[in-house]
N, C-alpha and C positions, 0 to 999 in steps of 0.2 A: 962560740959554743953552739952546739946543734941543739934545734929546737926536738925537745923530746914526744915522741909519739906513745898514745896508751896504746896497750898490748889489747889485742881482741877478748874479749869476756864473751861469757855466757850466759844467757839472760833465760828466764821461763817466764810462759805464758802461765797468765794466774788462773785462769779456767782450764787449762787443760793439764799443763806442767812441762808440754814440750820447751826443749831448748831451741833457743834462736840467738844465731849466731850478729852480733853487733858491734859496737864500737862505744867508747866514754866518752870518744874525743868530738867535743859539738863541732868543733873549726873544721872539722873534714869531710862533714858532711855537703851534699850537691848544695849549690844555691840559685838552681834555675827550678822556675815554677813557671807553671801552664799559666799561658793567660786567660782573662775573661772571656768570654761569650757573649762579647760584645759589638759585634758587627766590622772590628780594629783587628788591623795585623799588630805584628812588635814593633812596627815603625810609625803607627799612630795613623796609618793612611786608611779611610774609609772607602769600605767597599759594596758598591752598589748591592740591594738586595733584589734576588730572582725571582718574579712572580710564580707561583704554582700553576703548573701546567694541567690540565684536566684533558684529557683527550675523548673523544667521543666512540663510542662504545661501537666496534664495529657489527652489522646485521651478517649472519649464519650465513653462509652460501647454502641455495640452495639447489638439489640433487636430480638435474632433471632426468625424468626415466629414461628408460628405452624405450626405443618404438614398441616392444611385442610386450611392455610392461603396461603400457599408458591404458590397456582395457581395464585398469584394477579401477579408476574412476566408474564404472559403470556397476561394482559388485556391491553388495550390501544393498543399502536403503537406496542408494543412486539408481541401482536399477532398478528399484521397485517404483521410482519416480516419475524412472522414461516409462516403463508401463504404464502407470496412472495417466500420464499426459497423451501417450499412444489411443488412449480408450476415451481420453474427453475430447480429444479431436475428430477420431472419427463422429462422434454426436454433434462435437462446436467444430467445422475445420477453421475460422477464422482465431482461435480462443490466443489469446496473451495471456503471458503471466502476468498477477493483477498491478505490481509495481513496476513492468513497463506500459502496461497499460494506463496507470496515474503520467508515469514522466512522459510518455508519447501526445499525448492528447495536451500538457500542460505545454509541450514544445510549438506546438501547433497551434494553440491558442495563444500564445504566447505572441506570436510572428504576426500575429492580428492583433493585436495592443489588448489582448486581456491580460491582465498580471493579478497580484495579489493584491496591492496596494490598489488597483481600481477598481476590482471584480468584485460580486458579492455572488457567492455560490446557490444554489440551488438542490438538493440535492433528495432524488425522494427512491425510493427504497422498499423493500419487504419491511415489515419490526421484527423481523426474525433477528437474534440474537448473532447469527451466523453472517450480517450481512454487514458487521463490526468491523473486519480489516479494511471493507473497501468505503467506508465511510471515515475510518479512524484515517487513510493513504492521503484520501481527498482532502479531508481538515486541515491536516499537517501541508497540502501545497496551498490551498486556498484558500486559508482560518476558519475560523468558526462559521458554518453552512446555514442556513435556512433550509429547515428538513419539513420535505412533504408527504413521508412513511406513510403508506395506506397497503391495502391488500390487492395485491398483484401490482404493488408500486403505479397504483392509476394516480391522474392528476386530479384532483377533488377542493384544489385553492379557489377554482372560480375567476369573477373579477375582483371580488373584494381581498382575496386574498393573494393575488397576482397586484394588486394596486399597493398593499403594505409589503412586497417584497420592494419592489422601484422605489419606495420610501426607505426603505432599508440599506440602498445599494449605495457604495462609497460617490461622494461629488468633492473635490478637492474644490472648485469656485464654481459661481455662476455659470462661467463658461464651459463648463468640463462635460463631456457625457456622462451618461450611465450607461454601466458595464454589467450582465447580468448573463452567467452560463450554467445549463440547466444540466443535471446528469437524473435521467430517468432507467433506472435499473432492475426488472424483476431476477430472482434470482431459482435458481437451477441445480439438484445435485446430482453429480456422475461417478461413477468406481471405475479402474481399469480396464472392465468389459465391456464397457459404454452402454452399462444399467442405468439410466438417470432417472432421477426423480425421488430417489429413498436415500433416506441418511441412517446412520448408526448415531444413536445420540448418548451421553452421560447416563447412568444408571436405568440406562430402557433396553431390553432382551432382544426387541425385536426392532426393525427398522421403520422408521417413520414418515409420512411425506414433507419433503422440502416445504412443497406449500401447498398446503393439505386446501386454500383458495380452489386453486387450481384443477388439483384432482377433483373437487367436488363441482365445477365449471365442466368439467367432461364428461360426469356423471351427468348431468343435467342438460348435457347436450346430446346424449346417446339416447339418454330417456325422451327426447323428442319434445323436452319443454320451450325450445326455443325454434320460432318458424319463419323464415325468411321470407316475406311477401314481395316480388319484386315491382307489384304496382300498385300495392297501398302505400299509404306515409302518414302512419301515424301523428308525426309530428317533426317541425321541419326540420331540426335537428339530423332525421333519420333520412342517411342516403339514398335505402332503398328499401324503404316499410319495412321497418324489422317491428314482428311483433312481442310486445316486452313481457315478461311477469309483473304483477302487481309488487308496489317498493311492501318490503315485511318492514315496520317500524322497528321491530326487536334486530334483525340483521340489514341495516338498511345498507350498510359500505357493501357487505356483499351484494345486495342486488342492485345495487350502482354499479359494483365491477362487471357485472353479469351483463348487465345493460350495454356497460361500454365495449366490452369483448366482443358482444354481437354484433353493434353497428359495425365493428372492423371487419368482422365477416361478409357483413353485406358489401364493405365497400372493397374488400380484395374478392368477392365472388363465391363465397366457400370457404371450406377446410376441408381437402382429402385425409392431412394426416393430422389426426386428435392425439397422437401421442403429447407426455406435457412436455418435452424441448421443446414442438413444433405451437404448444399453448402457451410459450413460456416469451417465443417470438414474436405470437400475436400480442401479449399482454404489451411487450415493451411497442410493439407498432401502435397502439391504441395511446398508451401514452405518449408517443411523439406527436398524432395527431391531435392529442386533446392541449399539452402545452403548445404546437405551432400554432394550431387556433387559436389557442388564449392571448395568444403573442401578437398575432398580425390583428385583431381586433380591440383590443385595449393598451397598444404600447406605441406609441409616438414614434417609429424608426428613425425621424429625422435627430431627435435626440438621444435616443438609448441603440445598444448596441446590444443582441443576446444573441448567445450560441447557446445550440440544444446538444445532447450527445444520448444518445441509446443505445444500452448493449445487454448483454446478460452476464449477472454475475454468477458463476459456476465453480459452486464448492465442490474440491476431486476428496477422492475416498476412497482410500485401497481397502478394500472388503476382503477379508478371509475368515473361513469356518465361521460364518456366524457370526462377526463383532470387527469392530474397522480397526488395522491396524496404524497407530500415529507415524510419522513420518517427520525425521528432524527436518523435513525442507517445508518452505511453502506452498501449499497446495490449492491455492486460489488465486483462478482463472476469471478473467473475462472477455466476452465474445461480442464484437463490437457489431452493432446492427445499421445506424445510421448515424450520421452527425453533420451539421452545417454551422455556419456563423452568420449573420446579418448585421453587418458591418458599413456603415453608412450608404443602409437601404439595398446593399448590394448582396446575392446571397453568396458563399461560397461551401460548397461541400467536399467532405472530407470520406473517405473508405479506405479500409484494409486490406492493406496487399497481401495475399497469403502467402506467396512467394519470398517478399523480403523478410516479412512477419515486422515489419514498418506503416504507419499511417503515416500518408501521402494526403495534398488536399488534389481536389479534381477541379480544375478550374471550370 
């Protein structure tokens, strides 16, 4: 007897009412079902699982121009930067930008066993607020500085305060030297026209003096308050009788720097040109002379090692209509004056090549 089969029915869906066409009969229905998700084929054989692959995100190509395209680097604020820089050169021809100025000099001292870890910095300065980047460049190669900030950046430590820097300075053992390198910097401002000496400042109309020291050092020199005697000597200090002003207790650093400024005169012969770049030269030569002095007369060479470095530091300032226009680039310069190292009693000096725009030492 043949096994009988149910006839197709029609079934409806209870929420809707459509029909759906099915079957009564259970035995007819499929009896294969999907397997798990369980890492198993059907034949129970495991199969290795794939690590995720993460691939590394590739970098844009980038679109190099054309030749007759490649001037679009000079338009905008770029060009207004080579202007700037055009205009403080003719004033400074030696000037760097200030952070190769930082990495040029740390290369070179470097090559002479001064590092971080043995060095203890020096570093004196205007208090102008403006002489911030090239003190904040210095910190960050050489740590935290020993600051000798005066007016016109002169040297005013003495020996007592030249004796608690060498107590100050890293000694890893008994046997170790001391490492001490000075940076003596007065500072300087110029616009694109090679104006120097006046800045645009925050909420002031009109422009101000870099260092108003300075300008009033010229004033005072023009007025004839200062007389070069070349065969008296006051005191033996003085190269070639310079005769001084009396100290004002109420502005005494002033007429300390006044003092110092002059002996420099005496000892370079003059000054034809009183413009303040050409006073701004003297100031930093008066401070190399007053720390090399302070150095070869209170510093044991046989055991300490110091490098001096003199330069100017030279804020640029693109000036228009009246008020200074900001400039997303950096615009501080500095113009390297002198520099040497005394390195187990031996001197060795260093100068800028203007050619490479690299410091080289000079044996």
């Amino acid at each position: 007897m043949n096994k009988s089969v149910s006839l197709p029915t029609l079934r409806r869906n209870k929420s809707t009412g459509a029909s759906i066409r099915g079957s009564l009969a259970l035995d007819q229905r499929p009896t294969r079902r999907r397997p798990k998700r369980t890492g198993a084929t059907l034949k129970g054989k495991q199969q290795p699982v794939t690590p995720l692959e993460i691939r590394e995100p590739r970098l844009p190509r980038l679109k190099v121009p054309k030749k007759e395209t490649r001037n679009v680097e000079l338009r905008g604020e770029a060009r207004l930067l080579q202007e700037l820089t055009s205009g403080v050169s003719s004033v400074f021809p030696n000037i760097l930008p200030l952070r190769t100025f930082v990495e040029e000099t740390t290369r070179i001292l470097s090559t002479l066993g001064f590092t971080r870890d043995n060095t203890l910095a020096v570093v004196g300065l205007s208090r102008d607020e403006r002489t911030r980047p090239l003190l904040n460049a210095l910190s960050k190669v050489w740590g935290e500085p020993y600051v000798t900030h005066s007016l016109g950046s002169q040297c005013n430590v003495g020996p007592t305060g030249l004796k608690q820097i060498l107590s100050h300075a890293p000694l890893q053992n008994s046997q170790s030297r001391t490492k001490v390198v000075i940076f003596a910097c007065p500072n300087m401002a110029c616009n694109q026209d090679g104006d120097a000496g006046w800045l645009y400042r925050p909420n002031r109309p009109e422009p101000v003096p870099t260092s108003s020291e300075l300008v009033e050092f010229v004033s005072r020199l023009k007025a004839g308050r200062f007389n070069l005697n070349p065969h008296g000597a006051p005191h033996a200090g003085d190269p070639g009788g310079v005769e001084r002003e009396a100290l004002d207790p109420e502005d005494l650093e002033m007429s300390v720097m006044c003092a110092k400024l002059v002996n420099q005169l005496a000892r370079d012969g003059g000054l034809n040109d009183t413009s303040l770049p050409a006073v701004s030269r003297l100031a930093c030569r008066a401070a190399l002379h007053d720390f090399d002095t302070l150095v070869r007369r209170h510093v044991n060479l046989e055991n300490c090692d110091v490098a001096i470095v003199g330069a100017v530091q030279v804020h640029g300032q693109y000036q228009e209509f009246g008020s200074a226009k900001e400039l997303k680039f950096d615009t501080e310069f500095v113009a390297l004056q002198a520099g040497y190292a005394i390195v187990g009693g031996e001197r060795r000096a260093f100068e800028k090549d203007q050619r490479q725009l690299a410091l080289e030492f000079v044996g």
